[in-house]
N, CA and C atoms as an extended XYZ file, in Angstrom:
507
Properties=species:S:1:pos:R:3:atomname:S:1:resname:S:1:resid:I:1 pbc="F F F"
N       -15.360      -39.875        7.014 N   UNK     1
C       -15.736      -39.312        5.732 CA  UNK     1
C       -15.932      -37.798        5.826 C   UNK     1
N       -16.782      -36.950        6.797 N   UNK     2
C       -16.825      -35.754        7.215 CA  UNK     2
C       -15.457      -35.477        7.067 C   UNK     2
N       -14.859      -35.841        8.046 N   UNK     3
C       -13.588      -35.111        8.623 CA  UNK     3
C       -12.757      -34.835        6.967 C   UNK     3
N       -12.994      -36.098        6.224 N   UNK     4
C       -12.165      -35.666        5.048 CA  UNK     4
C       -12.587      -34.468        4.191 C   UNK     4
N       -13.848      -34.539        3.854 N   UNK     5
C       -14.417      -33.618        3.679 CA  UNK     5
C       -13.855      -31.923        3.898 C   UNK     5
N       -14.337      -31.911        5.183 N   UNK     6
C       -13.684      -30.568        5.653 CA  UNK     6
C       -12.284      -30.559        5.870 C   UNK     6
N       -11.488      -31.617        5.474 N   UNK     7
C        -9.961      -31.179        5.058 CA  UNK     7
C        -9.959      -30.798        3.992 C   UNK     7
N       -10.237      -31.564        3.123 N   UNK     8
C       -10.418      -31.003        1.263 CA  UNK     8
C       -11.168      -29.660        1.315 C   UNK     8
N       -12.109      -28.777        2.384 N   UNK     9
C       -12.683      -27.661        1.816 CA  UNK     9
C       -11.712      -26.853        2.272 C   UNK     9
N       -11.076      -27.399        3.525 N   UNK    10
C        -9.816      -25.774        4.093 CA  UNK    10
C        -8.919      -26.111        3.700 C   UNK    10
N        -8.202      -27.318        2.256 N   UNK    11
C        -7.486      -26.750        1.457 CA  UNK    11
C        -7.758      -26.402        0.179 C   UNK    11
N        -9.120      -26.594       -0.130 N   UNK    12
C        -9.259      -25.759       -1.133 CA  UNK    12
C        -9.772      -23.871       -1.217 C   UNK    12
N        -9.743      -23.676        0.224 N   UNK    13
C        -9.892      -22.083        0.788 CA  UNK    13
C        -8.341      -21.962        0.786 C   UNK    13
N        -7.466      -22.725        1.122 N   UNK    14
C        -6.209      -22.206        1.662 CA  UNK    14
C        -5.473      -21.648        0.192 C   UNK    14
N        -5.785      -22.675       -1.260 N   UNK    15
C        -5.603      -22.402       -2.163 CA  UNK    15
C        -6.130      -21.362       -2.810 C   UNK    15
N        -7.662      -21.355       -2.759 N   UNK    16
C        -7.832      -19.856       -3.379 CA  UNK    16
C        -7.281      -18.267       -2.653 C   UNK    16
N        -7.069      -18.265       -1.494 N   UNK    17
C        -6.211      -17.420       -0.839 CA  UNK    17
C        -4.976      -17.422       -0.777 C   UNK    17
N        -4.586      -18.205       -1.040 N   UNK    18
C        -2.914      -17.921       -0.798 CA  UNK    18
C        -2.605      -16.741       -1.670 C   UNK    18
N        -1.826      -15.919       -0.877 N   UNK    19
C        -0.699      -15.001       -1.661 CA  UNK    19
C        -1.564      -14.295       -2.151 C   UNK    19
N        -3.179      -14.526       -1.489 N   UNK    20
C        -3.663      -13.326       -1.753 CA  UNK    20
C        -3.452      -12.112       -1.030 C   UNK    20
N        -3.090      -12.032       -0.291 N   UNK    21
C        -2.628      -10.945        0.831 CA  UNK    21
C        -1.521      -10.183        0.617 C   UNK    21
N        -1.250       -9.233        0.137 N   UNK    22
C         0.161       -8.536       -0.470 CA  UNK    22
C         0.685       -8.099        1.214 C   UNK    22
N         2.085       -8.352        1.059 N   UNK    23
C         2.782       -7.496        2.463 CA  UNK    23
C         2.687       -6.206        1.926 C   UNK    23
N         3.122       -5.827        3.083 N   UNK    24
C         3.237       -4.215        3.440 CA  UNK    24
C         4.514       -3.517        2.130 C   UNK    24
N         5.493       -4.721        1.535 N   UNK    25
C         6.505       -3.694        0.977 CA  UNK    25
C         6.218       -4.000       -0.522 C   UNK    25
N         5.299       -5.588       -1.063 N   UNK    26
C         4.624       -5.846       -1.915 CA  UNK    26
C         3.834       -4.211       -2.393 C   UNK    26
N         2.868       -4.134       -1.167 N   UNK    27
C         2.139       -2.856       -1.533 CA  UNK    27
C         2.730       -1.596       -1.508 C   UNK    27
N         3.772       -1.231       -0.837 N   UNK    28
C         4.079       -0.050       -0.961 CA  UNK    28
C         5.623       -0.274       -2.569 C   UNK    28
N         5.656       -1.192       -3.243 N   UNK    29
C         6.319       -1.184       -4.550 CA  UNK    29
C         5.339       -1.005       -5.575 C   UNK    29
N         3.929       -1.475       -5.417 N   UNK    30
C         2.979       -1.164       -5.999 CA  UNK    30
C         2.415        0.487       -6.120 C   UNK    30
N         2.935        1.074       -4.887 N   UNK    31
C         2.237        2.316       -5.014 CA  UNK    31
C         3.135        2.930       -5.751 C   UNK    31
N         4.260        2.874       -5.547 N   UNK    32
C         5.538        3.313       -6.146 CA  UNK    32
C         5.392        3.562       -7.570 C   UNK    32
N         5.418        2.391       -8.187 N   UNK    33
C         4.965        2.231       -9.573 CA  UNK    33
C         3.699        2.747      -10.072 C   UNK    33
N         2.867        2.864       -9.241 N   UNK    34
C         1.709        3.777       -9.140 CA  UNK    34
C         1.879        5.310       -9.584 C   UNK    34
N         2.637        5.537       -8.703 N   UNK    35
C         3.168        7.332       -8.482 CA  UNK    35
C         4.039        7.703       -9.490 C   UNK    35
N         5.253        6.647       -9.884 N   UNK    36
C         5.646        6.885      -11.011 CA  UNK    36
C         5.053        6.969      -12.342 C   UNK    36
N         3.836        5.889      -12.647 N   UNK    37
C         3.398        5.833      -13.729 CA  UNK    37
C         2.358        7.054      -13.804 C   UNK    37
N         1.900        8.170      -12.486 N   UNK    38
C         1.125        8.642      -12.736 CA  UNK    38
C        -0.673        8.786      -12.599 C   UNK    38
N        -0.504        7.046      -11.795 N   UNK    39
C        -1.808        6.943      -11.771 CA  UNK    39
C        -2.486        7.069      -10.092 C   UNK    39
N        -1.706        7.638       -9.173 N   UNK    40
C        -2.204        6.956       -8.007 CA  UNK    40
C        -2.418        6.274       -7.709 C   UNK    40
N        -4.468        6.110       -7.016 N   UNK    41
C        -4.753        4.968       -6.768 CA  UNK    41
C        -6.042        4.315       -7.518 C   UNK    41
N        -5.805        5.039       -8.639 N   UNK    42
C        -6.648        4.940      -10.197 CA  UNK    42
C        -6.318        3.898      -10.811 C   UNK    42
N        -7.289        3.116      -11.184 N   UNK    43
C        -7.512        1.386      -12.186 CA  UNK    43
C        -7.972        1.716      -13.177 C   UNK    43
N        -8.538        2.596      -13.330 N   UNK    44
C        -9.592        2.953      -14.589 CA  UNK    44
C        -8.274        4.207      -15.610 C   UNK    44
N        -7.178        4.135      -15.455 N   UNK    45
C        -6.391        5.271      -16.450 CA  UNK    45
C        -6.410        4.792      -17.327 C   UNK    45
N        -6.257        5.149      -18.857 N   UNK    46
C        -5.876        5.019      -19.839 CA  UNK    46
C        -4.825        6.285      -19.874 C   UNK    46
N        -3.319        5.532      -21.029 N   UNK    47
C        -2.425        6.466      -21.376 CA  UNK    47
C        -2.856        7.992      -21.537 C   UNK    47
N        -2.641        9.250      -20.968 N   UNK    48
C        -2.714       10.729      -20.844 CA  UNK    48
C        -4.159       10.916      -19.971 C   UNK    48
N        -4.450       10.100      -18.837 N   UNK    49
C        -5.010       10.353      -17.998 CA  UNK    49
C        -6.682       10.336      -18.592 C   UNK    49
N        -7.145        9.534      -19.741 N   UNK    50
C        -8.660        8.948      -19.932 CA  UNK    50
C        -8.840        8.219      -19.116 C   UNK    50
N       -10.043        7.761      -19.054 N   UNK    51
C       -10.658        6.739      -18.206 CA  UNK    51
C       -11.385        5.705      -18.732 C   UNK    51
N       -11.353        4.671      -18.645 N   UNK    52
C       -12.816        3.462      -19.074 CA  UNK    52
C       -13.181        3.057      -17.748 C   UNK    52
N       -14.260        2.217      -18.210 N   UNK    53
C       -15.284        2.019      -17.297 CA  UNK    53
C       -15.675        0.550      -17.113 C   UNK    53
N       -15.064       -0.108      -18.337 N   UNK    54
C       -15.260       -1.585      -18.082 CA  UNK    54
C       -13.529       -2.389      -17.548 C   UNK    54
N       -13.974       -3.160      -16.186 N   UNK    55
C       -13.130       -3.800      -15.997 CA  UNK    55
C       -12.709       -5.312      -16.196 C   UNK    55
N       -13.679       -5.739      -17.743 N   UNK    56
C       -13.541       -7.185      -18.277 CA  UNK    56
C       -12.721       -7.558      -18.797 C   UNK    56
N       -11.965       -6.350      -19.076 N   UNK    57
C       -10.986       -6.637      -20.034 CA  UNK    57
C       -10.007       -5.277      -20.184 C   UNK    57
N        -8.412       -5.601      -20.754 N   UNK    58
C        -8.000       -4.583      -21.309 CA  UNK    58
C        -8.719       -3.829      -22.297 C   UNK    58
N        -8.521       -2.555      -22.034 N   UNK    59
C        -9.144       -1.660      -23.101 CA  UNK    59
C        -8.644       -1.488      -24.402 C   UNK    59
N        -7.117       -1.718      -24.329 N   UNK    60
C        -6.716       -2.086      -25.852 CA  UNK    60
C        -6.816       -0.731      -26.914 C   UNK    60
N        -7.440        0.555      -26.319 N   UNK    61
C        -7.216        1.646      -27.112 CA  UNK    61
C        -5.675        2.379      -27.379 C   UNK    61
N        -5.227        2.748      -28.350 N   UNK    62
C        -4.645        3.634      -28.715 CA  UNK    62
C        -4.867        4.651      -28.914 C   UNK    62
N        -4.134        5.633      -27.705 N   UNK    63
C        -3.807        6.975      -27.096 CA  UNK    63
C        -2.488        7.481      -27.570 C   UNK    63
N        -2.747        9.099      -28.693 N   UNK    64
C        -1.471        9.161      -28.939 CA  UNK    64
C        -1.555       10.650      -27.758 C   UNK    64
N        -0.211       10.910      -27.909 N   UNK    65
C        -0.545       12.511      -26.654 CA  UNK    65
C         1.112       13.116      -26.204 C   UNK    65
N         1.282       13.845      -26.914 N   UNK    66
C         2.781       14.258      -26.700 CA  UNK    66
C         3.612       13.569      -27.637 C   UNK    66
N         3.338       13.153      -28.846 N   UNK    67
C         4.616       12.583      -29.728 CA  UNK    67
C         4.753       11.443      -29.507 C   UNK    67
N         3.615       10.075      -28.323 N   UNK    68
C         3.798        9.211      -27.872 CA  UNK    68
C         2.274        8.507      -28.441 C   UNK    68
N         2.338        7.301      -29.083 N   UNK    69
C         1.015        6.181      -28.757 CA  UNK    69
C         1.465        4.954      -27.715 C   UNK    69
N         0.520        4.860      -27.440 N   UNK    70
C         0.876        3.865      -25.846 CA  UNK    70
C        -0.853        2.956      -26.066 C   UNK    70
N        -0.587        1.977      -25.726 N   UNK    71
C        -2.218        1.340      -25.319 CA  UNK    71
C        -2.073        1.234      -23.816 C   UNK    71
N        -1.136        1.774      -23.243 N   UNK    72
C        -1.037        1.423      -21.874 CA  UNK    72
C        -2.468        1.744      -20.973 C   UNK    72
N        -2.410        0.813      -19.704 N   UNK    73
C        -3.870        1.249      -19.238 CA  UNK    73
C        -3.660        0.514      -18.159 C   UNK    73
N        -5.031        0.869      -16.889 N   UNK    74
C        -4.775        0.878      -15.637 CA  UNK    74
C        -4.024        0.945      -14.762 C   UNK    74
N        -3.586        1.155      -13.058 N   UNK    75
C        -3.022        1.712      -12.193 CA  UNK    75
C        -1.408        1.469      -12.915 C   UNK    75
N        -0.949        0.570      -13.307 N   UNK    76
C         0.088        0.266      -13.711 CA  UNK    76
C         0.742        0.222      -14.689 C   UNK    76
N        -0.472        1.262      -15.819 N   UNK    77
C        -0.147        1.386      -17.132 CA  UNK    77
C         0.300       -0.214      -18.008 C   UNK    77
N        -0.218       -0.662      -17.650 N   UNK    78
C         0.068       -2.496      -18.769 CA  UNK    78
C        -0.533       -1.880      -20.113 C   UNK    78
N         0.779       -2.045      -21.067 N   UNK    79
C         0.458       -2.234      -22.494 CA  UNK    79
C        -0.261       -3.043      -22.685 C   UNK    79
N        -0.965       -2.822      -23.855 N   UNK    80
C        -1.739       -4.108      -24.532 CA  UNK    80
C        -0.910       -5.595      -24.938 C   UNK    80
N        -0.271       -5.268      -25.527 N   UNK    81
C         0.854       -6.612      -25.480 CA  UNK    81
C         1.333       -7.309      -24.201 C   UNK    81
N         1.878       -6.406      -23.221 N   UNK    82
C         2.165       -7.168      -21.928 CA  UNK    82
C         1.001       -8.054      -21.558 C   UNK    82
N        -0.129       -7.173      -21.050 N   UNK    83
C        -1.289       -7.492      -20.700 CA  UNK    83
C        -2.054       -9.443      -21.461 C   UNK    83
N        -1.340       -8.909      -22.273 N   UNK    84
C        -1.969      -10.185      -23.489 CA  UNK    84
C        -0.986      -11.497      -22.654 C   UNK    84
N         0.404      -11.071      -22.829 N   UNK    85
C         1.221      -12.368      -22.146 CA  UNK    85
C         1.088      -12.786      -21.155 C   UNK    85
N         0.766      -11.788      -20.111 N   UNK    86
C         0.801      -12.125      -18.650 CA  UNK    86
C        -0.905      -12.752      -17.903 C   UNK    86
N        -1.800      -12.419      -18.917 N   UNK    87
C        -3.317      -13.002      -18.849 CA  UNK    87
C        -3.084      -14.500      -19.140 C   UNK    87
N        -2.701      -14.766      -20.314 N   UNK    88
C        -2.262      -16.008      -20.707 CA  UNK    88
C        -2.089      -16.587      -19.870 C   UNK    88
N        -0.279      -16.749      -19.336 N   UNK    89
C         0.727      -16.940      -18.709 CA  UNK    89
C        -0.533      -17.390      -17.767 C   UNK    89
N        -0.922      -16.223      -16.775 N   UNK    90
C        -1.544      -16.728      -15.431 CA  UNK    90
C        -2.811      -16.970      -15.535 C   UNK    90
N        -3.865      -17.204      -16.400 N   UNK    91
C        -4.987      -17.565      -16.710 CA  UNK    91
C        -5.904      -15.820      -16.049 C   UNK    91
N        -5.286      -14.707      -16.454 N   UNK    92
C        -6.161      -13.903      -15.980 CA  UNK    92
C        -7.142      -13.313      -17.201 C   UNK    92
N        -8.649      -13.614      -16.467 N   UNK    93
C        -9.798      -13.565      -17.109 CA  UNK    93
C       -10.756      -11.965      -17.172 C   UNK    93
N        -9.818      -11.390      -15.896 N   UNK    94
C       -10.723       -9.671      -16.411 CA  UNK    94
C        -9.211       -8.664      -16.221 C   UNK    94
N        -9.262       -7.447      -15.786 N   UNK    95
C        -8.926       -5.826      -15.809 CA  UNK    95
C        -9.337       -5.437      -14.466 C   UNK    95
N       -10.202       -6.460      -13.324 N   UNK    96
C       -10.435       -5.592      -12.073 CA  UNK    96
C        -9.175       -5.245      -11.581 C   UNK    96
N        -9.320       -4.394      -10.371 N   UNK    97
C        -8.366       -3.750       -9.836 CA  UNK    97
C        -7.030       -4.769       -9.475 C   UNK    97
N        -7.847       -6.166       -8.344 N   UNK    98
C        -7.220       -7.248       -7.898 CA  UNK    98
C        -6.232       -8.005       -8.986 C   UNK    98
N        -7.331       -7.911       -9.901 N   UNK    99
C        -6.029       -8.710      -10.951 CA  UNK    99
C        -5.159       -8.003      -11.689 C   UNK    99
N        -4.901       -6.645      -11.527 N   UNK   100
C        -4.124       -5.747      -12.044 CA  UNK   100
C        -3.029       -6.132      -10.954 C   UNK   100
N        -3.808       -5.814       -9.885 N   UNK   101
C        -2.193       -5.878       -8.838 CA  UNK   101
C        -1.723       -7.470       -8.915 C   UNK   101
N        -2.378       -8.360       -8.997 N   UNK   102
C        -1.942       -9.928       -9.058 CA  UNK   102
C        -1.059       -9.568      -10.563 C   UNK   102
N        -1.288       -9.242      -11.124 N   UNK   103
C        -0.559       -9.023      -12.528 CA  UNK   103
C         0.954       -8.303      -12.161 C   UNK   103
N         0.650       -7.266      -11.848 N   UNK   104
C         1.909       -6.252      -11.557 CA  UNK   104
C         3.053       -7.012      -10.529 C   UNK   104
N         2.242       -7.680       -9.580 N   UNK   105
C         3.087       -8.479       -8.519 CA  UNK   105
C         4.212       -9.580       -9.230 C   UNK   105
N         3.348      -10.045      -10.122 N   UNK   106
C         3.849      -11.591      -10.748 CA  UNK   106
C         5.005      -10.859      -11.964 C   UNK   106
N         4.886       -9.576      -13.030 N   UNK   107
C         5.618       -9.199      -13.225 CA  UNK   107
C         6.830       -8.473      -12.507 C   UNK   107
N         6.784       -7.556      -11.770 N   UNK   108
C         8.122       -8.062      -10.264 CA  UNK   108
C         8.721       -9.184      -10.354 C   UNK   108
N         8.115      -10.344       -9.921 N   UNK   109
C         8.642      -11.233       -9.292 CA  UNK   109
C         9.607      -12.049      -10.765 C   UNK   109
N         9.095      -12.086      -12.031 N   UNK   110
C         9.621      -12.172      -13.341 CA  UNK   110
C        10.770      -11.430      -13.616 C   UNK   110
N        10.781      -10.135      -12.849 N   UNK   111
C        12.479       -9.449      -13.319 CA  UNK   111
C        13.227       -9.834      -11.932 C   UNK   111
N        12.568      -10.984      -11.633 N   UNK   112
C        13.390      -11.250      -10.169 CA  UNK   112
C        13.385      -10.507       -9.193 C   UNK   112
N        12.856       -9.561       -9.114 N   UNK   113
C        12.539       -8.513       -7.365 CA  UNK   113
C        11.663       -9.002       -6.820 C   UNK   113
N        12.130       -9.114       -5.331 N   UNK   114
C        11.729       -9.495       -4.059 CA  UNK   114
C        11.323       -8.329       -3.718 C   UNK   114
N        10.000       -7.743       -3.236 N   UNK   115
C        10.080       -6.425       -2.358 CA  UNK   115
C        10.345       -6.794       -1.095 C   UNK   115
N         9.873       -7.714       -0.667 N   UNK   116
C        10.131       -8.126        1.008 CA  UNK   116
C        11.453       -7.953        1.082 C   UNK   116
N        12.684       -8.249        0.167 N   UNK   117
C        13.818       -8.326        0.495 CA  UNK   117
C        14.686       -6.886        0.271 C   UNK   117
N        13.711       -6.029        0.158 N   UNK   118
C        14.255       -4.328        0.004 CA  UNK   118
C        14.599       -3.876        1.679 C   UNK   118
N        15.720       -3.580        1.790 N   UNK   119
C        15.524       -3.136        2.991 CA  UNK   119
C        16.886       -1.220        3.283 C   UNK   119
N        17.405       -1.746        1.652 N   UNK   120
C        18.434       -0.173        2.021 CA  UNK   120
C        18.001        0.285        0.532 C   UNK   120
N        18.586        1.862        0.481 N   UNK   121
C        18.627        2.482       -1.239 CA  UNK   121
C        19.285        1.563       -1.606 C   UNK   121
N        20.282        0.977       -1.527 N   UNK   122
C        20.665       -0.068       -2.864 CA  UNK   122
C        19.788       -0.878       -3.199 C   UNK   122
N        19.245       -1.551       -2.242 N   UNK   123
C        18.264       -2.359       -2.360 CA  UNK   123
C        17.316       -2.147       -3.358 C   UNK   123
N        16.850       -1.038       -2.874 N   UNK   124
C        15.674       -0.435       -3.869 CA  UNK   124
C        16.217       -0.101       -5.456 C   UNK   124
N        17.329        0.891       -5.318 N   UNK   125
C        18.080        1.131       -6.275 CA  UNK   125
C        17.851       -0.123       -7.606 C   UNK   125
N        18.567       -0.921       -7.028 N   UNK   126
C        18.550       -2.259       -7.782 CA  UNK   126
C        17.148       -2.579       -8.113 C   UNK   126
N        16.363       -2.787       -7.344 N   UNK   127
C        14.873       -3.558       -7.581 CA  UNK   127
C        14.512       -2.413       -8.802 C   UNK   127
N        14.247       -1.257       -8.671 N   UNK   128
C        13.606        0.016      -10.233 CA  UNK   128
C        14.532       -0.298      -11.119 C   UNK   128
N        16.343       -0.457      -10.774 N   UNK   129
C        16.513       -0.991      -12.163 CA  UNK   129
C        16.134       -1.867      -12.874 C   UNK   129
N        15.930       -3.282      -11.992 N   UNK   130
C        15.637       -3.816      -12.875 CA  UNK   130
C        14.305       -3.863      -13.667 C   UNK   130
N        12.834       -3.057      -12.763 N   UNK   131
C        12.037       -2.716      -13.651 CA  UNK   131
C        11.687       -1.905      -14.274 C   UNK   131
N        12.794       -1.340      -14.815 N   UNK   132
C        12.675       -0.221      -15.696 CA  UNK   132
C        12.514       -0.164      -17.411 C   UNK   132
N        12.461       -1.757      -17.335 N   UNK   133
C        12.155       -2.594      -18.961 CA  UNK   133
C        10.464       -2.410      -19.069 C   UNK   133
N        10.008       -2.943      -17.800 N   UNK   134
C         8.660       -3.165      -18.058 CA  UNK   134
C         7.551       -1.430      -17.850 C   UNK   134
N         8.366       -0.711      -16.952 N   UNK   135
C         7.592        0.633      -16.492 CA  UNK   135
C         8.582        1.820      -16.970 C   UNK   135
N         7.943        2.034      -18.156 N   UNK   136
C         9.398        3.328      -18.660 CA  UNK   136
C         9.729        4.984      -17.621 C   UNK   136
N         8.556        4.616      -16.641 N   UNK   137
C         8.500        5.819      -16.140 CA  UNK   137
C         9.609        5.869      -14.670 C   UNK   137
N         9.923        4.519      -14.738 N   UNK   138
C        11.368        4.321      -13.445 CA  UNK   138
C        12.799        4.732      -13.821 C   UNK   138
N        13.203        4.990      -13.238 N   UNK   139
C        15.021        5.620      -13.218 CA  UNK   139
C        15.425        4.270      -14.627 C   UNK   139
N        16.219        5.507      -15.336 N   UNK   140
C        17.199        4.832      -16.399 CA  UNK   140
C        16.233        3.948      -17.054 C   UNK   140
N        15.510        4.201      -17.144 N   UNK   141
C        14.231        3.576      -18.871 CA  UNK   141
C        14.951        3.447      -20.108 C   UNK   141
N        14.836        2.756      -20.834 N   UNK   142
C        15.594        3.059      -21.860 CA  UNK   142
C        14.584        2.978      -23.026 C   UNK   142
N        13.112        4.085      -22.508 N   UNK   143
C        12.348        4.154      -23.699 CA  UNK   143
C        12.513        5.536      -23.915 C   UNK   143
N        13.196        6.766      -23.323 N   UNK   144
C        13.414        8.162      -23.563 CA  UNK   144
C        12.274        8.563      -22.864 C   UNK   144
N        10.903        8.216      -22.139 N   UNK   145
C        10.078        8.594      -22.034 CA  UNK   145
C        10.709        9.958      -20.762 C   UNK   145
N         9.726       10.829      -19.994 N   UNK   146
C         9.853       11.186      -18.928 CA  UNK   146
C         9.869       10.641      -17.656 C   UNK   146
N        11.078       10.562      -16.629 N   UNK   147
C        11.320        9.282      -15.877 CA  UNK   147
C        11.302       10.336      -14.409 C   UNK   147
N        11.345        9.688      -13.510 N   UNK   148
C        11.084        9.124      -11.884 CA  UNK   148
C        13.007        9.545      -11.600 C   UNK   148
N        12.912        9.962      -10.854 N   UNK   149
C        14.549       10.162      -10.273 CA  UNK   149
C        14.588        9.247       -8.729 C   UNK   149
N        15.268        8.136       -8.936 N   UNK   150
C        15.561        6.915       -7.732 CA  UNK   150
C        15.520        8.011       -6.602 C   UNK   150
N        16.254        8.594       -6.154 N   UNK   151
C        15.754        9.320       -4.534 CA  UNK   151
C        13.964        9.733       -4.348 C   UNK   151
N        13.316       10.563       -5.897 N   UNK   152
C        12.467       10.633       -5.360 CA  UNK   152
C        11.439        9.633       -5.027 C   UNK   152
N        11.914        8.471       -5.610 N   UNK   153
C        10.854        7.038       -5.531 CA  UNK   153
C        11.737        6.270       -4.289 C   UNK   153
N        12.696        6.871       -3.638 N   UNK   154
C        12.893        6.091       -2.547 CA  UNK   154
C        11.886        6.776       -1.123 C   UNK   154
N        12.130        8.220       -1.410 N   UNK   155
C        11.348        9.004       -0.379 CA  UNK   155
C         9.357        8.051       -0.438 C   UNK   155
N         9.339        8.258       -0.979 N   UNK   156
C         7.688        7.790       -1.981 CA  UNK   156
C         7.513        6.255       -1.000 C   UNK   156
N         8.842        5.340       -1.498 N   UNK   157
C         8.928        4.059       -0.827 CA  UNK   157
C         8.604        4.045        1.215 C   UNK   157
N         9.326        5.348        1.302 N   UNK   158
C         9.512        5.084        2.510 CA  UNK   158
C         8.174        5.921        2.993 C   UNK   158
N         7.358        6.873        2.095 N   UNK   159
C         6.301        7.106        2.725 CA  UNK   159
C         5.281        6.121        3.302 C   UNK   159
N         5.181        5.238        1.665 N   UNK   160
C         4.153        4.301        1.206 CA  UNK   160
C         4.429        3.054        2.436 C   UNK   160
N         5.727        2.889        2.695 N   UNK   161
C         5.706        1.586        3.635 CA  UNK   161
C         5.411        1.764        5.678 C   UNK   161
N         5.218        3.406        5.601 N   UNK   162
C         4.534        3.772        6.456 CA  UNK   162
C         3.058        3.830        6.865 C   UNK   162
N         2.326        4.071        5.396 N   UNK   163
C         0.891        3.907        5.576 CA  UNK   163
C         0.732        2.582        5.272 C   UNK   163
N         1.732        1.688        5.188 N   UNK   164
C         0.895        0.355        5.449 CA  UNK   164
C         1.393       -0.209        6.578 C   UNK   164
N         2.177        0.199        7.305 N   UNK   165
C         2.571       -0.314        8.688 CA  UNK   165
C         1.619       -1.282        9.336 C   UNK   165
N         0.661       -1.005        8.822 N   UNK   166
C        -0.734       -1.867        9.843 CA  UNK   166
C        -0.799       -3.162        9.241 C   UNK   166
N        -0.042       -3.377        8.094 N   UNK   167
C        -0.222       -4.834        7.251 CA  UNK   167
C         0.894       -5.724        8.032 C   UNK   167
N         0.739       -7.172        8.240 N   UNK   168
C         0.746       -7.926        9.211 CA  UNK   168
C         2.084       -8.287        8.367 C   UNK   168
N         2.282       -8.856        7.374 N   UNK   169
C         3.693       -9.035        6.675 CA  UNK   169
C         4.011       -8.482        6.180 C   UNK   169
């Protein structure tokens, strides 16, 4: 009876962890999109560089600033609308940092990019095209916004997958 016990608790640890651990090229596509959108390694942005302070929720403000309104917000700039589908979709309940990147990851993986499977500029090439629907600030956007030029987000790639060298996958 024990023994079952402590099988059912280390798979219910194995479940709340899984895939919690981003690899090394997971995170350095994250920073990417980071650098492009402008935000670093900032959770708290709102569109033209505001800030909030609560992470319960999208902030949901409208920011106009250069001829542009955006509700976009945190490291990854998520519109209010995205934000709305992809909470749903995955049952996400706040705006912390973690579930921004669990968010951003799972959208990737929705336009079909693998980062693990980046390994040349085409590679990459391909992976920003195809998210260039969801992040207008990547090569060939087709929102007119001000965009990211693919070499300089490959250089960026190859910085970013250096400072995580120390990540185990």
């Amino acid at each position: 009876m024990i023994k079952y016990f402590f099988i059912t608790i280390l798979l219910l640890i194995n479940l709340l962890f899984a895939n919690s651990e981003l690899t090394k090229k997971e995170k350095a596509l994250l920073d990417v999109i980071a650098f492009a959108e402008g935000t670093g390694n900032e959770y708290n942005i709102i569109y033209c560089y505001r800030r909030f302070k609560d992470y319960s929720k999208h902030p949901n403000i409208v920011v106009c600033c250069s001829g542009i309104c955006s509700t976009s917000a945190g490291r990854y700039q998520f519109l209010f609308r995205t934000w709305s589908e992809i909470s749903k979709r995955y049952d996400y309940r706040d705006f912390k940092p973690e579930t921004q990147d669990k968010a951003a990851i799972k959208l990737i993986r929705e336009k079909e990019v693998n980062p693990n499977k980046i390994e040349t500029y085409c590679d990459f090439y391909l992976a920003v095209n195809r998210l260039n629907t969801t992040w207008a600030s990547l090569p060939n956007s087709p929102y007119g916004q001000p965009t990211r030029t693919t070499d300089e987000l490959w250089d960026k790639w190859k910085g970013f997958l250096k400072k995580h060298k120390g990540v185990k996958r």
